[in-house]
FIMARLUM-761722 format. One record per atom (N, C-alpha, C): residue in three letters; x, y, z. Coordinates in steps of 0.02 Angstrom, whole numbers, plus 50000, padded with zeros to 5 digits. Layout:
residues N
AlaXYZ
...
***
This chain:
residues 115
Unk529425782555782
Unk528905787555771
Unk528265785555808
Unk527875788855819
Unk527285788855870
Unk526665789255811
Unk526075791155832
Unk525595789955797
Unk525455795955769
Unk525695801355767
Unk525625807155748
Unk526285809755679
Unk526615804755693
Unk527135803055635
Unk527855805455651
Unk527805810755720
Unk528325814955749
Unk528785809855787
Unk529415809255785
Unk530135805855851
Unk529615807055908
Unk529805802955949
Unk529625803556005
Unk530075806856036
Unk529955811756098
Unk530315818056125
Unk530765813156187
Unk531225813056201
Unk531615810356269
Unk531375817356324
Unk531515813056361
Unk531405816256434
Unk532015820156454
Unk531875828256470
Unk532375832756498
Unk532595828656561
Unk533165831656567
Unk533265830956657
Unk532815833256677
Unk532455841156679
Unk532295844056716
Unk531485839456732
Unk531325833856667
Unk530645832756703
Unk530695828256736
Unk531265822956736
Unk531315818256770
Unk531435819656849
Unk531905824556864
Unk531975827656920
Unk531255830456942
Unk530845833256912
Unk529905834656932
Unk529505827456925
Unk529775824556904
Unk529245818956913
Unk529655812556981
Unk530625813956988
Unk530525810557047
Unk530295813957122
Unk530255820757110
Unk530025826357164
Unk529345823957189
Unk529005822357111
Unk528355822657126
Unk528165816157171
Unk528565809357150
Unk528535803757189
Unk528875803757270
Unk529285807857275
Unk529465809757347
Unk528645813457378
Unk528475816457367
Unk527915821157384
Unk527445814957399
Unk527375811457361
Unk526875806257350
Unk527065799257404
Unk527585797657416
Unk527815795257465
Unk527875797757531
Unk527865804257538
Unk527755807957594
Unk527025809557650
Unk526695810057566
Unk525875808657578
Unk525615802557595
Unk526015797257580
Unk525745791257601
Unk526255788857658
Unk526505792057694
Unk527105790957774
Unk527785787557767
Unk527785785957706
Unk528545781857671
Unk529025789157689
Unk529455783857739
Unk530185792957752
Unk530555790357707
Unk530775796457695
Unk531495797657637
Unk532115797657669
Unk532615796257629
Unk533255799457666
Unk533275805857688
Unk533615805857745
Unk533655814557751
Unk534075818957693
Unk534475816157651
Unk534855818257622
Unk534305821257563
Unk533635816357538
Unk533225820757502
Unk532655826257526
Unk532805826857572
Unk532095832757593
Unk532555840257576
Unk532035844857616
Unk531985849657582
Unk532735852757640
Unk532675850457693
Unk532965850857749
Unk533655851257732
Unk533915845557711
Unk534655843857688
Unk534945849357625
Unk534235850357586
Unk534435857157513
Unk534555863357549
Unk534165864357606
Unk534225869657629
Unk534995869157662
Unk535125865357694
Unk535735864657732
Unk536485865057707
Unk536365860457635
Unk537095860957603
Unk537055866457541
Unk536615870857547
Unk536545876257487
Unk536715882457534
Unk536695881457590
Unk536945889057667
Unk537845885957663
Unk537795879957661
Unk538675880357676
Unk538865879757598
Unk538705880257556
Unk538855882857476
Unk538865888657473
Unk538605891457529
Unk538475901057522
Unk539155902657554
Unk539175899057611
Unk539805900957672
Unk540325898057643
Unk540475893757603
Unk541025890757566
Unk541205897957519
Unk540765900157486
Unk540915903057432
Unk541155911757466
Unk540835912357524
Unk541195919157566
Unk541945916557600
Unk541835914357619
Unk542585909657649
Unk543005911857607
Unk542875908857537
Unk543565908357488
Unk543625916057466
Unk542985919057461
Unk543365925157472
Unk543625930357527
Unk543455930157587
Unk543925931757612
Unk544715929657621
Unk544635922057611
Unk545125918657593
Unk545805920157556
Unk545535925157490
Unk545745926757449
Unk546015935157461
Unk545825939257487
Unk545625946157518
Unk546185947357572
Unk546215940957621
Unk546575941257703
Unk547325938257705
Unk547305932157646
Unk547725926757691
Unk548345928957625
Unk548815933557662
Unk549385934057603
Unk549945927657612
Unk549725924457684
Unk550265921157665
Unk550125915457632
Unk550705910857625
Unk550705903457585
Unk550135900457608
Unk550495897857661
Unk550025894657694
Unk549925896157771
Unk549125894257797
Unk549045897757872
Unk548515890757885
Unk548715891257953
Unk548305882457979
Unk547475887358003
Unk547315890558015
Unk546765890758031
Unk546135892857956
Unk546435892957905
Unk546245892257832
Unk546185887357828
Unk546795883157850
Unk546645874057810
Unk546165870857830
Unk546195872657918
Unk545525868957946
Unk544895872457927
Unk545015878257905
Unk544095879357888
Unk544015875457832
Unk544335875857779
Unk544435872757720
Unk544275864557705
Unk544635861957768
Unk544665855557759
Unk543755853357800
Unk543405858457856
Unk542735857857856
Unk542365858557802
Unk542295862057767
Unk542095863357713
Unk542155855957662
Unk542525854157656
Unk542735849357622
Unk542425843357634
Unk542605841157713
Unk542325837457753
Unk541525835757757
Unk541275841557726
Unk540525842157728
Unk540295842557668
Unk540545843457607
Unk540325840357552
Unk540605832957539
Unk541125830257569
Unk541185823057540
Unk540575819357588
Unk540465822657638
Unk539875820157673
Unk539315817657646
Unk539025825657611
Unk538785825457564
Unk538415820657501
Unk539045820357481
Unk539135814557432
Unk539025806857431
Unk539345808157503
Unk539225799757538
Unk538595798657547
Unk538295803657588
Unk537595803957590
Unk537005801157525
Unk537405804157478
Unk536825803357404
Unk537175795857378
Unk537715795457393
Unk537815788757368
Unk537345782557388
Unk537445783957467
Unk537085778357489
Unk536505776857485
Unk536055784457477
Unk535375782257473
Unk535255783257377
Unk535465783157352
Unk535505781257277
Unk535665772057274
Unk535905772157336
Unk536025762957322
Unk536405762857239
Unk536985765857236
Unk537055768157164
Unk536625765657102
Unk536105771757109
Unk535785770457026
Unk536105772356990
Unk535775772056931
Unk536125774056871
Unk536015783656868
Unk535335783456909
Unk535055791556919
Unk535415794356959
Unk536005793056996
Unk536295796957030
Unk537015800256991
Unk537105795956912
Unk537535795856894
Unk537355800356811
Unk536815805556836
Unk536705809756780
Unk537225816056766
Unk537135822656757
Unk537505826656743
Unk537765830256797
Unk537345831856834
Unk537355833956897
Unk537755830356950
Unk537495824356944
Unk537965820156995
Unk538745818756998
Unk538755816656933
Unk539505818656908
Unk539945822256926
Unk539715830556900
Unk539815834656928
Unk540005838656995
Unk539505836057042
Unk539425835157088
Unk540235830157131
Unk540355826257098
Unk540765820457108
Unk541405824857105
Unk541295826657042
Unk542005829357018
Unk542415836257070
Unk541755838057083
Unk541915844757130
Unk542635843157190
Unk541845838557216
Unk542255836057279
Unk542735833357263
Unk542775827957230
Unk543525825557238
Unk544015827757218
Unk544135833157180
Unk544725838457155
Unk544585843057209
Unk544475845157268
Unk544285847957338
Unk544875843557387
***
């Protein structure tokens, strides 16, 4: 209990994620580079092929009656190719924390590798 007699509140994801934003910003302001994998650059980049992933599969779904067709697999397997990228990417510059291994990340984990 705190001095007000109330639990003390734990920290959302969502503020920890605003308060490490805010230390990127703050490292940015002071010339410290980031990985590219955290700028705004890389969100923008793998959130357009999350868009094109997600049209893909449906045309995917719409076109391809047959079993199987090789010019599906290879889009598929780009797609793929570029989120384990991805991943690798956040791994490495996580230097695996423990913060990379929140809900999201997991998640994140789980995607790809059942992909």
């Amino acid at each position: 209990c705190n001095d007000s007699g109330m639990a003390p509140i734990e920290q959302s994801d969502t503020i920890k994620k605003l308060a490490a934003l805010s230390k990127s910003i703050e490292a940015q302001a002071q010339g410290v580079t980031l990985p590219w994998i955290h700028t705004s650059q890389a969100d923008t980049f793998f959130g357009v092929v999350i868009v094109l992933n997600a049209i893909f599969m449906g045309i995917d779904i719409e076109f391809n009656s047959e079993s199987f067709s090789w010019p599906f697999w290879v889009i598929e397997s780009i797609f793929l190719f570029t989120f384990l990228l991805e991943l690798v990417l956040r791994l490495v510059a996580a230097k695996p924390k423990k913060a990379f291994f929140d809900a999201w990340g997991i998640f994140d984990t789980c995607v790809t590798l059942l992909g």
